[in-house]
LOKOL-915304 format. One line per 3 residues: number of its first residue (from 1); their letters; for each residue x, y, z of N, C-alpha, C, O, CB. Coordinates in steps of 0.05 Angstrom, whole numbers, padded with zeros to 5 digits. Glycine has a CB too. Layout:
BEGIN
NUM) A) X Y Z X Y Z X Y Z X Y Z X Y Z | ...
This chain:
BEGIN
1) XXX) 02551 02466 03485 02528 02457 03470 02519 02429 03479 02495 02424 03484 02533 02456 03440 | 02545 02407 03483 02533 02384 03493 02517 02386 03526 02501 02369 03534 02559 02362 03493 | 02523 02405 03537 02515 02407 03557 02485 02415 03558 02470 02405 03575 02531 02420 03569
4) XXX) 02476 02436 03536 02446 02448 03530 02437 02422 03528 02422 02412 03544 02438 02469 03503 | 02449 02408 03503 02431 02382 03502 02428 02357 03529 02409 02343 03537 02445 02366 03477 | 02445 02359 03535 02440 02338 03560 02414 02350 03585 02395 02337 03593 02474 02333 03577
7) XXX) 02421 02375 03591 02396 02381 03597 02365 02382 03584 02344 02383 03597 02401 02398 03603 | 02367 02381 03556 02337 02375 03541 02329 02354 03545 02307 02348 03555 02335 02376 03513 | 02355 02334 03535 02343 02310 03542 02330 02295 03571 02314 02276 03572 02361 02297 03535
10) XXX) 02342 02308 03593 02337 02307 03613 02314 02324 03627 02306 02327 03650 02357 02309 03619 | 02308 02334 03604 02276 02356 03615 02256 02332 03615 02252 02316 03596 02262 02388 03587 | 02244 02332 03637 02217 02313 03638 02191 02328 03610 02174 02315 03598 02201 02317 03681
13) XXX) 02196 02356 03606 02176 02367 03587 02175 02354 03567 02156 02348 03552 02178 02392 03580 | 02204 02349 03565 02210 02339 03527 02206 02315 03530 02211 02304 03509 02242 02342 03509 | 02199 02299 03547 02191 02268 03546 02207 02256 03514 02199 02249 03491 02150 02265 03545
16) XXX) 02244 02258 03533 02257 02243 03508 02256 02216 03508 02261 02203 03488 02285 02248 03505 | 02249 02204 03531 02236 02183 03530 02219 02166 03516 02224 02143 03508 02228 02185 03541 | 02193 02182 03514 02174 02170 03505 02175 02173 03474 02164 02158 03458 02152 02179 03519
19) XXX) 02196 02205 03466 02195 02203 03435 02222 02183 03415 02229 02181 03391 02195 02238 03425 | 02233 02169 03443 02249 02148 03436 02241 02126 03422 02245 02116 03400 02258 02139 03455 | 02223 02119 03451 02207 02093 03432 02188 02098 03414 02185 02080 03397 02192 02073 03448
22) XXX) 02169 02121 03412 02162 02119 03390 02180 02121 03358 02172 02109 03338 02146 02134 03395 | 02200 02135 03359 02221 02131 03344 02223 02098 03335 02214 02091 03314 02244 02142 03358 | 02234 02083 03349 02241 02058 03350 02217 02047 03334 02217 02035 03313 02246 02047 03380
25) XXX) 02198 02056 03349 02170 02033 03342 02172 02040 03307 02176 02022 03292 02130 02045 03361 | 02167 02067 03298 02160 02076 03280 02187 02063 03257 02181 02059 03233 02154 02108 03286 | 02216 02057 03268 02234 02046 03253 02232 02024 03246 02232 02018 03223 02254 02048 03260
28) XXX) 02230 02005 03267 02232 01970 03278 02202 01947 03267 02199 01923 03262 02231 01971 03324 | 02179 01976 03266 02145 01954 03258 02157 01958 03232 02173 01942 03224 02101 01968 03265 | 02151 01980 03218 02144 01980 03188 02171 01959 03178 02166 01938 03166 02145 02016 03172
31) XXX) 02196 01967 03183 02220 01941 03174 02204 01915 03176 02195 01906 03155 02250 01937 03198 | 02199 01904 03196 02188 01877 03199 02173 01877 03184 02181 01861 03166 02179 01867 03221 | 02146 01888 03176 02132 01887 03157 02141 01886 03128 02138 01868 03111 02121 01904 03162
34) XXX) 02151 01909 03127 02170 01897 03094 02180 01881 03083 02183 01877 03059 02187 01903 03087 | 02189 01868 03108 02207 01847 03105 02182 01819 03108 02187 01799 03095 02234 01850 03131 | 02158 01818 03124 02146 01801 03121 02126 01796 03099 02111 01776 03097 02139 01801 03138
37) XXX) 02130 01822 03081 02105 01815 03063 02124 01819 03031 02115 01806 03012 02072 01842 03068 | 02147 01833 03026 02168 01837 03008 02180 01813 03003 02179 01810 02978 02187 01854 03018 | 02195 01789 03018 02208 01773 03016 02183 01742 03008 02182 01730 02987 02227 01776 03042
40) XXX) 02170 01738 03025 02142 01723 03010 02137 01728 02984 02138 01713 02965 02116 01731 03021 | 02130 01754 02984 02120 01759 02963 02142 01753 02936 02134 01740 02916 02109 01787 02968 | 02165 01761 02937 02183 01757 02918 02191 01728 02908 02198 01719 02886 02203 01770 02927
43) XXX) 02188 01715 02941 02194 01693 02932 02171 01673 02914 02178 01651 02905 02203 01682 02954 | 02138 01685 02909 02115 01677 02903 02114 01678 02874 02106 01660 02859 02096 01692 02917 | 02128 01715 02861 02121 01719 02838 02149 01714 02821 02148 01719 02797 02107 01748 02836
46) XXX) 02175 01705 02833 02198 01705 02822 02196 01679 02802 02210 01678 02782 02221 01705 02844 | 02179 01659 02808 02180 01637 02787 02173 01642 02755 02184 01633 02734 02160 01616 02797 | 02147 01664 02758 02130 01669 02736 02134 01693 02725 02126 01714 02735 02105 01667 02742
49) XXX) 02147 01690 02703 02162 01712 02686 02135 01739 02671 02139 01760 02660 02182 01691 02656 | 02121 01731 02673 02100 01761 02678 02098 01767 02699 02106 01790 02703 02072 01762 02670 | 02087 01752 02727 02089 01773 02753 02112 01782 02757 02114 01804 02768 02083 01763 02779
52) XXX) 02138 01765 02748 02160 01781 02749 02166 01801 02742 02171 01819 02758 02173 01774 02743 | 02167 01804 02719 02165 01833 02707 02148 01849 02722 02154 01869 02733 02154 01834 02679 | 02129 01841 02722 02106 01870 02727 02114 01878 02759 02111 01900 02769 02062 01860 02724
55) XXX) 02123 01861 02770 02129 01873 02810 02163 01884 02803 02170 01905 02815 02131 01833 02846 | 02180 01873 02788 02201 01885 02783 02196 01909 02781 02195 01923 02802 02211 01877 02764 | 02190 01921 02748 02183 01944 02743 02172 01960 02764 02187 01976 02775 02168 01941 02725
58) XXX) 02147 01958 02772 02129 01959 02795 02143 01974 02817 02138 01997 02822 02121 01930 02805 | 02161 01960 02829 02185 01958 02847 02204 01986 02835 02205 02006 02849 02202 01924 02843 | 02213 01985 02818 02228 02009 02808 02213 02023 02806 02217 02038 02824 02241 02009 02787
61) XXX) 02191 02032 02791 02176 02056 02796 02175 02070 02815 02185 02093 02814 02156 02054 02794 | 02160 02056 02843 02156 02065 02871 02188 02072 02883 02192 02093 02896 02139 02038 02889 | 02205 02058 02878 02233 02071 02883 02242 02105 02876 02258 02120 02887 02252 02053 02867
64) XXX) 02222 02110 02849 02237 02144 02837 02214 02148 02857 02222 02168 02869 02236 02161 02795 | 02197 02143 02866 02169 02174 02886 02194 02177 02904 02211 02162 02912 02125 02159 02914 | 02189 02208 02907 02192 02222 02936 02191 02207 02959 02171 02192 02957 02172 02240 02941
67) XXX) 02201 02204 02977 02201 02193 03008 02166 02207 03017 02146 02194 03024 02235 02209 03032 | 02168 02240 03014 02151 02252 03022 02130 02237 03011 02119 02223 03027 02153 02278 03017 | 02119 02236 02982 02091 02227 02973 02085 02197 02991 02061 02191 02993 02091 02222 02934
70) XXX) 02098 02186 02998 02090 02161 03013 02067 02180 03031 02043 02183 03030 02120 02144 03033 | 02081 02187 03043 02063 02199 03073 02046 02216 03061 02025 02219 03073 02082 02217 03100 | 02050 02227 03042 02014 02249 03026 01996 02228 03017 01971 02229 03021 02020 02273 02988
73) XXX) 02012 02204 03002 01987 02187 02991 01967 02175 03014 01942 02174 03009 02000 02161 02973 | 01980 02167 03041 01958 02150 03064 01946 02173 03074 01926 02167 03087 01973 02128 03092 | 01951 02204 03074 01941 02210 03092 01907 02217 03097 01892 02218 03116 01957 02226 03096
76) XXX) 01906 02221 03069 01882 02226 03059 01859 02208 03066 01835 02216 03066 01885 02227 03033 | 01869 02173 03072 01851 02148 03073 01850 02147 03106 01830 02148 03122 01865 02118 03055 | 01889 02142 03114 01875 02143 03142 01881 02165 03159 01897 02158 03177 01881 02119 03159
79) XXX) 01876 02186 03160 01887 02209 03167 01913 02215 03182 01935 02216 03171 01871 02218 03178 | 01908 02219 03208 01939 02231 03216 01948 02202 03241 01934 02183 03246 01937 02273 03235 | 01972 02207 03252 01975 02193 03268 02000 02167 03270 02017 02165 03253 01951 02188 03268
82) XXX) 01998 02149 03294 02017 02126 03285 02013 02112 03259 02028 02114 03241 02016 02105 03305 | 01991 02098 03259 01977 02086 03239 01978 02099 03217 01992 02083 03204 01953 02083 03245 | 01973 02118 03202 01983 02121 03176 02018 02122 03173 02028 02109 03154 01970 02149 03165
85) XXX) 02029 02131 03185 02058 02135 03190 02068 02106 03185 02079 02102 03164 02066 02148 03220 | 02065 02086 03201 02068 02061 03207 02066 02044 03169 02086 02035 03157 02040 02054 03234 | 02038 02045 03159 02034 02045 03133 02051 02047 03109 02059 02030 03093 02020 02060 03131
88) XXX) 02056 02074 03110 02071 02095 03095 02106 02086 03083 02119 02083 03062 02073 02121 03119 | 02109 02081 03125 02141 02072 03123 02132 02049 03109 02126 02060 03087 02160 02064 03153 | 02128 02030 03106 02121 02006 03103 02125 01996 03067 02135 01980 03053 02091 02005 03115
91) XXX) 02110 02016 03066 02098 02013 03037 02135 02031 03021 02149 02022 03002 02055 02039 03032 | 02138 02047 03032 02170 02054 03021 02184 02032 03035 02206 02043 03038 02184 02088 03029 | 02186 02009 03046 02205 01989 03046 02199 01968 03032 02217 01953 03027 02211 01981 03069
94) XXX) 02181 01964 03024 02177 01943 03007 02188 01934 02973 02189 01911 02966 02153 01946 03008 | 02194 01952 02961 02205 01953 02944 02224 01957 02933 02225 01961 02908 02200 01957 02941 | 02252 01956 02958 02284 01942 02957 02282 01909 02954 02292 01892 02940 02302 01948 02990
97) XXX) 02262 01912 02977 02276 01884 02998 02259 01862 02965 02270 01843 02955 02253 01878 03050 | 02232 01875 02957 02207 01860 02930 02235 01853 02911 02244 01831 02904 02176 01890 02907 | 02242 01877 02908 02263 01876 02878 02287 01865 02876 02300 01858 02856 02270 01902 02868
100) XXX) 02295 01863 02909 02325 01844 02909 02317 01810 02918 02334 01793 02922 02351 01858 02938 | 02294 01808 02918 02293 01786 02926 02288 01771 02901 02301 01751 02895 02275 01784 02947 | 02264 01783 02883 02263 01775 02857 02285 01762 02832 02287 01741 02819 02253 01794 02850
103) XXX) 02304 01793 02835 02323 01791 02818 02342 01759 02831 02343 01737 02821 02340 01823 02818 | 02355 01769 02858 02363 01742 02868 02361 01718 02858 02380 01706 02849 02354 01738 02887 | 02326 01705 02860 02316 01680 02853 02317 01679 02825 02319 01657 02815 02289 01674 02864
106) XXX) 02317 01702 02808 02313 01692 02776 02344 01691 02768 02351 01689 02745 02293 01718 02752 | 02358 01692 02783 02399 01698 02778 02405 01680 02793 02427 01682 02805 02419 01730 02790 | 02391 01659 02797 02403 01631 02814 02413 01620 02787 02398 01624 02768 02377 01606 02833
109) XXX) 02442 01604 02780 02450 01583 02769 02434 01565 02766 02424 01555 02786 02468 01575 02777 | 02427 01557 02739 02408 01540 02732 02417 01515 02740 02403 01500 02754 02401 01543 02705 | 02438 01508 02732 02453 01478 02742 02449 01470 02759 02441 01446 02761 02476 01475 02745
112) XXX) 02455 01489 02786 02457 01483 02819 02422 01479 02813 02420 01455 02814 02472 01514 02847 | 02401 01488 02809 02376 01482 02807 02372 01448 02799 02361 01431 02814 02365 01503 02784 | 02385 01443 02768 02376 01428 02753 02393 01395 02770 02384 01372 02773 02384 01440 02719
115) XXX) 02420 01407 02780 02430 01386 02797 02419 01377 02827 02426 01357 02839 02455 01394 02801 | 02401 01393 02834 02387 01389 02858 02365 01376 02855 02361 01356 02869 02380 01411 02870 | 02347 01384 02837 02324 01367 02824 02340 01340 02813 02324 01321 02815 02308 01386 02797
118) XXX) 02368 01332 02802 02371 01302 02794 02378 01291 02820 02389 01269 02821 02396 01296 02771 | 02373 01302 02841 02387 01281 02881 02359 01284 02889 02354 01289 02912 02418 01302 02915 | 02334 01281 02863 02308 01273 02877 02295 01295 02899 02282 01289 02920 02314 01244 02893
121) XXX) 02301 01318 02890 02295 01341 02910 02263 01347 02905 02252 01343 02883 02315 01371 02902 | 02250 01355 02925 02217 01370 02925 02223 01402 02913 02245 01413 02919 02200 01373 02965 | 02213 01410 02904 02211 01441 02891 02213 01456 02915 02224 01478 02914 02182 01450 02873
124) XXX) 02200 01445 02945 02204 01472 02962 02232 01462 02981 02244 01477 02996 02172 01481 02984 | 02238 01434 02976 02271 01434 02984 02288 01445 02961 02310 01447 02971 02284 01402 02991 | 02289 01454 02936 02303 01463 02920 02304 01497 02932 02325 01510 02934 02292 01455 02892
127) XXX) 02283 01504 02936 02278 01538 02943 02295 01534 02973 02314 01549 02980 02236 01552 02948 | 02287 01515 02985 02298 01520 03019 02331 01520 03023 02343 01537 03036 02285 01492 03041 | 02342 01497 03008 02367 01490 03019 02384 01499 02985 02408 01503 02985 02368 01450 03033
130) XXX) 02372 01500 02963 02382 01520 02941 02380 01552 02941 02392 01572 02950 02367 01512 02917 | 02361 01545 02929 02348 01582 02918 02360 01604 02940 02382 01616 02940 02303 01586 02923 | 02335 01602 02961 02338 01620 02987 02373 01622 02995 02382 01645 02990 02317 01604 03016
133) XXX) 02394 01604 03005 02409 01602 03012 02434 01617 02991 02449 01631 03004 02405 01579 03021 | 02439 01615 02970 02451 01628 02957 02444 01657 02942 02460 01670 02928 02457 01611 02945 | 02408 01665 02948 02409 01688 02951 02405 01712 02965 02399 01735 02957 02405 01689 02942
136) XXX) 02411 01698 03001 02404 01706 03017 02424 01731 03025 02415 01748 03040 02400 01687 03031 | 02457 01733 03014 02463 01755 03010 02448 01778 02991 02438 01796 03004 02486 01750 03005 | 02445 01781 02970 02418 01796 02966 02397 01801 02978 02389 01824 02981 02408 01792 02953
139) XXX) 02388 01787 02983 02366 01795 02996 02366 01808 03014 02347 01824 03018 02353 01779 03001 | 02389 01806 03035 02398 01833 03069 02403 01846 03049 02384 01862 03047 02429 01831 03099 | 02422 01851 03025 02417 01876 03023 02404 01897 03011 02413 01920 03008 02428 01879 03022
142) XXX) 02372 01886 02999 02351 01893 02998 02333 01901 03028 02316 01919 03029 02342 01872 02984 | 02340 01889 03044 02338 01885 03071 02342 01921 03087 02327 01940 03094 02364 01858 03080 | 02378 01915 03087 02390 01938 03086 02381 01960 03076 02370 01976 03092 02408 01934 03076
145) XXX) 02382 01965 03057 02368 01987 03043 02346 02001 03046 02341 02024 03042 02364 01981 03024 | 02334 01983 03054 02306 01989 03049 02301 01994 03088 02281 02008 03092 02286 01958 03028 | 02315 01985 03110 02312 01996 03140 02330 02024 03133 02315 02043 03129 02326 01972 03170
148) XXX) 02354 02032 03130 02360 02051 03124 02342 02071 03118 02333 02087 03135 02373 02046 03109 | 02334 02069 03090 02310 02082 03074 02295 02096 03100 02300 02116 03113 02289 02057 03055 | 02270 02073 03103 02260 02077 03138 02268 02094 03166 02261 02114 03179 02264 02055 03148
151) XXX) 02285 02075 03168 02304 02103 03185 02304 02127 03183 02294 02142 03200 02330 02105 03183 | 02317 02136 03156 02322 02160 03142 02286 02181 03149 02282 02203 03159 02330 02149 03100 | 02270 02164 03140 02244 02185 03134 02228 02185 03160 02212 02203 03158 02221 02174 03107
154) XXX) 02227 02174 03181 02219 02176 03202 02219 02199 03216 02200 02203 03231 02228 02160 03213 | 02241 02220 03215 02236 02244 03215 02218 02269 03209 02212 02289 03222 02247 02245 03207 | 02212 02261 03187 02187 02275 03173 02164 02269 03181 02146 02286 03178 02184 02271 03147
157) XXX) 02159 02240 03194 02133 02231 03198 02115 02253 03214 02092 02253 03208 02135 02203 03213 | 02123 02273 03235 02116 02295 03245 02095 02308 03228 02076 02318 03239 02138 02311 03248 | 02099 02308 03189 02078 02320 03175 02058 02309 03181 02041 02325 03188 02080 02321 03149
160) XXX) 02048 02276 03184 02028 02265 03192 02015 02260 03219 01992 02251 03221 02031 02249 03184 | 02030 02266 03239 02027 02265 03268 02040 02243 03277 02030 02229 03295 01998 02265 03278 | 02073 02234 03262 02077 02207 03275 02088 02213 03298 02089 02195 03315 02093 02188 03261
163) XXX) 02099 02241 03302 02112 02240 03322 02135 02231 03320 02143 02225 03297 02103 02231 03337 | 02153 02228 03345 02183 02214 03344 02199 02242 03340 02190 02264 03334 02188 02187 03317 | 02221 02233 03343 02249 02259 03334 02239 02278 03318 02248 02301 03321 02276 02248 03314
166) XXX) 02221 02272 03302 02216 02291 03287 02201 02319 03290 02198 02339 03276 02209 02280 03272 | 02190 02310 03316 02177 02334 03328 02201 02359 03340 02201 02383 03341 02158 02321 03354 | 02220 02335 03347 02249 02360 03358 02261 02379 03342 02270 02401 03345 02278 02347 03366
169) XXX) 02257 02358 03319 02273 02378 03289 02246 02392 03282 02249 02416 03279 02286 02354 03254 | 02224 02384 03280 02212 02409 03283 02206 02440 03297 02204 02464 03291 02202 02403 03284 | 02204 02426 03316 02208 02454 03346 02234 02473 03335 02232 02497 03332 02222 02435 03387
172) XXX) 02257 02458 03330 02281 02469 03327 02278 02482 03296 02293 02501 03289 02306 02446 03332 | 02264 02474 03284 02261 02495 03256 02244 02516 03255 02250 02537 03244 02251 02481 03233 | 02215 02510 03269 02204 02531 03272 02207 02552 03294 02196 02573 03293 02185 02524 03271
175) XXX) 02223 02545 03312 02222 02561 03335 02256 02571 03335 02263 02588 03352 02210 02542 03364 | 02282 02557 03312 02293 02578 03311 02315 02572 03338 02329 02589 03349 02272 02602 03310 | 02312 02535 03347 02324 02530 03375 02350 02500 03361 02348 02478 03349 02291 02517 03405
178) XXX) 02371 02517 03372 02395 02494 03362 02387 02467 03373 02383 02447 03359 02427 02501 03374 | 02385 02467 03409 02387 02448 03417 02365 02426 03406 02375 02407 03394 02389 02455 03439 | 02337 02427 03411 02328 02404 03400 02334 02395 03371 02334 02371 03365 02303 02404 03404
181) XXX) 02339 02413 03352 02345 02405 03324 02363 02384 03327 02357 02362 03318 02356 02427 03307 | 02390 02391 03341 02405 02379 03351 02400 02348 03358 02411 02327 03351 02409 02393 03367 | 02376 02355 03377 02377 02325 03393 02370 02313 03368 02389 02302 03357 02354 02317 03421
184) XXX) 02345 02313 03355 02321 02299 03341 02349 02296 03316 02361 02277 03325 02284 02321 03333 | 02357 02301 03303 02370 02298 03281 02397 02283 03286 02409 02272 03267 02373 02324 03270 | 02407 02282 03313 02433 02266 03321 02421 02245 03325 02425 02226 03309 02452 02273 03346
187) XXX) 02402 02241 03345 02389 02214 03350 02380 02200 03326 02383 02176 03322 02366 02218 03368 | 02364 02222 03306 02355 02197 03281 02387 02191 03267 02391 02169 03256 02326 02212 03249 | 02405 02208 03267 02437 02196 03242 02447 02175 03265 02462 02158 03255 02474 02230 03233
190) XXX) 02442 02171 03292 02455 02154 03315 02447 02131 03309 02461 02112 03304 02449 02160 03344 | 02414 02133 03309 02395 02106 03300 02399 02095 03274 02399 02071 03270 02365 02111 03300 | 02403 02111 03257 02410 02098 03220 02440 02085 03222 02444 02066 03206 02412 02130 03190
193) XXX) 02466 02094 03241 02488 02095 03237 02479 02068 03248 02474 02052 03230 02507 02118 03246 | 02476 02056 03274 02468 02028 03276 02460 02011 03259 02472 01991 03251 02454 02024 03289 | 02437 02021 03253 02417 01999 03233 02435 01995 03212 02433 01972 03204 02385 02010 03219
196) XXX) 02458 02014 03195 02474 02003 03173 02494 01984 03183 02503 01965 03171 02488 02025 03159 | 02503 01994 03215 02526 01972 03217 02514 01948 03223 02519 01926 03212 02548 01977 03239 | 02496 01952 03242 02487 01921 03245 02476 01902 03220 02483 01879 03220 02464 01921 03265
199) XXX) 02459 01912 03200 02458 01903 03182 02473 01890 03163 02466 01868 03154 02452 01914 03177 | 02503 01908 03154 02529 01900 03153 02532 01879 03157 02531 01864 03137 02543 01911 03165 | 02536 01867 03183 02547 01856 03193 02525 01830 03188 02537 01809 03185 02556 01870 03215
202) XXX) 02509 01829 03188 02482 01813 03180 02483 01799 03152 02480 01775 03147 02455 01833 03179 | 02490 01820 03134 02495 01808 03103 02524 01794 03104 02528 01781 03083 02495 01834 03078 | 02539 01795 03119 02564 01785 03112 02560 01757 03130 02571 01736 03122 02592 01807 03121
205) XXX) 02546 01755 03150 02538 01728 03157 02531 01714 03146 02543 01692 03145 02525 01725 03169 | 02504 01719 03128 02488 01699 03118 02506 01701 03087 02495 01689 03069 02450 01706 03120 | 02527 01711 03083 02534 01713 03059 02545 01682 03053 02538 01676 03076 02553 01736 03056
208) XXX) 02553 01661 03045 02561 01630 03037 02591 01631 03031 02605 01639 03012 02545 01618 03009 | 02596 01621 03050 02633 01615 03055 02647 01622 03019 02665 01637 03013 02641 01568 03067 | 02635 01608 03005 02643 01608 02985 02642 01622 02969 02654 01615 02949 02641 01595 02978
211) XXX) 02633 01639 02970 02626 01669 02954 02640 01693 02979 02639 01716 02972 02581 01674 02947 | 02647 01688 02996 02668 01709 03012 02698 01717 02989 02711 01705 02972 02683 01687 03047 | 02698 01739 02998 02734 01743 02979 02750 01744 03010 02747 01758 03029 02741 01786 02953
214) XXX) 02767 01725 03006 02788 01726 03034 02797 01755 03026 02793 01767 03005 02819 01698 03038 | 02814 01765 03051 02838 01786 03051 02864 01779 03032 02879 01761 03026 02848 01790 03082 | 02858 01802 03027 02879 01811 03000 02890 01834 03000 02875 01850 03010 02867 01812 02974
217) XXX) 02914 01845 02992 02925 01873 02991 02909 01886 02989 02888 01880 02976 02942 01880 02973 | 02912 01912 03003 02889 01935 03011 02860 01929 03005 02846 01946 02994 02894 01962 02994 | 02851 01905 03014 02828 01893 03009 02815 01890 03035 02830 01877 03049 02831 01867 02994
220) XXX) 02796 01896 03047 02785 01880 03074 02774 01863 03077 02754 01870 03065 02773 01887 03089 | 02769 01834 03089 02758 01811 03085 02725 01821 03081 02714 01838 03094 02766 01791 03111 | 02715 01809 03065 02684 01812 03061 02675 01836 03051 02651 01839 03055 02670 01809 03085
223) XXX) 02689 01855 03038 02678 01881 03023 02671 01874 03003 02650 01883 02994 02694 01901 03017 | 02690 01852 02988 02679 01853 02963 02659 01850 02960 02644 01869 02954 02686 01840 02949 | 02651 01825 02964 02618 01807 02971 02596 01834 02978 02580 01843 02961 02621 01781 03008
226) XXX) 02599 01842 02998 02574 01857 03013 02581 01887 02994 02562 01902 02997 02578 01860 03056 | 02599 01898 02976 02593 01909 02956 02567 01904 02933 02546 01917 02934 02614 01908 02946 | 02574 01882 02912 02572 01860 02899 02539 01858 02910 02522 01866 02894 02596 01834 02907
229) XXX) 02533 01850 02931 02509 01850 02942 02497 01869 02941 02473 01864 02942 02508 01845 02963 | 02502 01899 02937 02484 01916 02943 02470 01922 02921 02451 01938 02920 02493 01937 02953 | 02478 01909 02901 02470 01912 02863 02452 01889 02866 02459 01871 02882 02500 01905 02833
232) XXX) 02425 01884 02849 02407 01863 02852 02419 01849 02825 02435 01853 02808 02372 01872 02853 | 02402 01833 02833 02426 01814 02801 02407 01811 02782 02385 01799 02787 02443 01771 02807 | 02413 01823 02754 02399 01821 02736 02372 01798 02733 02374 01774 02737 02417 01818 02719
235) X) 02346 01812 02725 02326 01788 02727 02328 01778 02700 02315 01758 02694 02295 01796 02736
């Protein structure tokens, strides 16, 4: 079987090539995006305890939709293609990364706040070298979650014309053929299996020496923490 596949992949027809990078593209834009308009944004409405609420909530709602209704709701405005696909992902990442960033900043220790403001601090050095920094383990793993998420549905994008792997797992469903199912569905669990470790490994960086749990009996250094992290902290 590995051998059928190495020849698919190696068919110039199947241009596994080209549905690589679109893969990539369709994983790697919408993340950045989420992450550029999710984390702003959280950090904008986390002061003010009505926008809070309402993007919280907000945020949880859009979490119970279907993966699928993402991609039914754009398609209708911008029809088929990268560009709605691109959207779609987008708009299903935004509302890990909205809701862990929120909770984060409203679950900062008031003290460490109120002691920063008495050493004559500016409000956006309190957010820079306070706030942000002690809830920047939350926030990857809002981060986390939410490229995962992405990852995960990129597959499907095929209903809209995104193309990518998902055309292989298509071929291979309708036509009833192991091998591309194969490819398209190893390659997207290959691509997610990264994005979690590297990510991983991302939250335990920016995680603060001091909030690490050293190694301990049947413990592994840094589980605890990057557990602990994956829960948003009460707003």
């Amino acid at each position: 079987m590995l051998g059928h596949m190495w020849q698919f992949i190696r068919d110039p027809q199947n241009d596994f090539a080209g549905e690589t990078v679109r893969t990539l593209y369709l994983s790697f834009v919408p993340i950045a995006l989420a992450i550029a308009i999710g984390i702003p944004l959280g950090v904008l409405v986390a002061p003010r305890r009505t926008a809070a609420f309402l993007a919280t909530n907000t945020s949880g709602l859009a979490r119970a939709i279907p993966t699928l209704a993402f991609l039914a709701i754009v398609q209708p405005f911008l029809g088929i293609g990268v560009l709605p696909t691109v959207v779609a992902l987008t708009l299903l990442g935004i509302p890990p990364i909205l809701l862990n960033t929120i909770a984060g900043l409203r679950g900062v220790d008031p003290a460490a706040v109120e002691a920063a403001r008495g050493m004559g601090m500016t409000a956006w050095q309190v957010l820079s070298r306070i706030r942000i920094p002690l809830v920047m383990p939350v926030i990857a793993a809002g981060v986390r979650t939410a490229s995962v998420q992405i990852v995960a549905t990129v597959p499907i994008a095929f209903l809209i014309g995104g193309g990518g792997y998902g055309d292989y797992i298509s071929q291979g469903l309708n036509l009833l053929q192991t091998v591309p199912l194969l490819v398209g569905a190893g390659g997207i669990a290959l691509l997610a299996l990264i994005v979690e470790i590297g990510l991983a490994a991302v939250q335990r960086t920016v995680t603060p020496t001091g909030l690490q749990v050293r190694e301990g009996p049947g413990t592994a250094e840094g589980a605890a923490p990057a557990a602990a992290a994956e829960q948003p902290v009460a707003a």
